[in-house]
C-alpha positions, 0 to 999 in steps of 0.5 A: 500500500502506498504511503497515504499520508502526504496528500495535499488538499482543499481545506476549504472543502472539508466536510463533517461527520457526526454520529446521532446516537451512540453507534457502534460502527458508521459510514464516514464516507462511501467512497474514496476520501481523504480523512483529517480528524476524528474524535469521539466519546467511547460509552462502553464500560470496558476498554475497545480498540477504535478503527478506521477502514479503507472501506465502504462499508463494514470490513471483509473477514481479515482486512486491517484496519488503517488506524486504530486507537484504544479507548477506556472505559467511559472515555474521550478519544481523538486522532489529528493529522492537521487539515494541512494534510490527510490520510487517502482512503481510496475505497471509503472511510468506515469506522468500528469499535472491535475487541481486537486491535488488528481485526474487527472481532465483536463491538462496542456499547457505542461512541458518539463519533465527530470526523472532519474529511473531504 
């Protein structure tokens, strides 16, 4: 895979994502996009591990996710690259909550989730 980290964009275009409810997984973008930011509210009341996928919906069997974050229990979470630059997702950009940080393995209570992409 190629590094994906070092694509320029429009900061101007940028678009946001917010969950309503607590969710345990959510579509951020359908199709190929570039993801900035994400930050959230984990509700669960043991720790989980946050992954973002190169996917348009949820991941096939073994597919790794692209950035994992773990979260506590009843805790904040965030990751930033700076609206400078972005990660390329090619397929989509979606998002779970998993008991497993290299795989998605069952989920989590739920998490308010916040993106910014274009």
């Amino acid at each position: 895979m190629p590094n994906n980290f070092n694509t320029p964009f429009n900061a101007l275009a940028a678009s946001n994502y917010s969950s309503d409810l607590f969710e345990a997984s959510g579509i951020i973008k359908s199709s190929s996009g570039i993801l900035f930011g994400i930050s959230g509210f984990y509700n669960g009341i043991v720790a989980r591990f946050f992954q973002i996928y190169n996917s348009s919906g949820v991941p096939a069997t073994g597919e790794v996710p692209v950035i994992v974050i773990r979260v506590g229990a009843k805790n904040n979470f965030s990751w930033n690259i700076g609206r400078a630059r972005g990660i390329l997702l090619s397929s989509g950009i979606f998002w779970t909550l998993s008991n497993q940080a290299d795989s998605l393995v069952g989920t989590g209570t739920g998490a308010l989730v916040c993106a910014l992409y274009d």
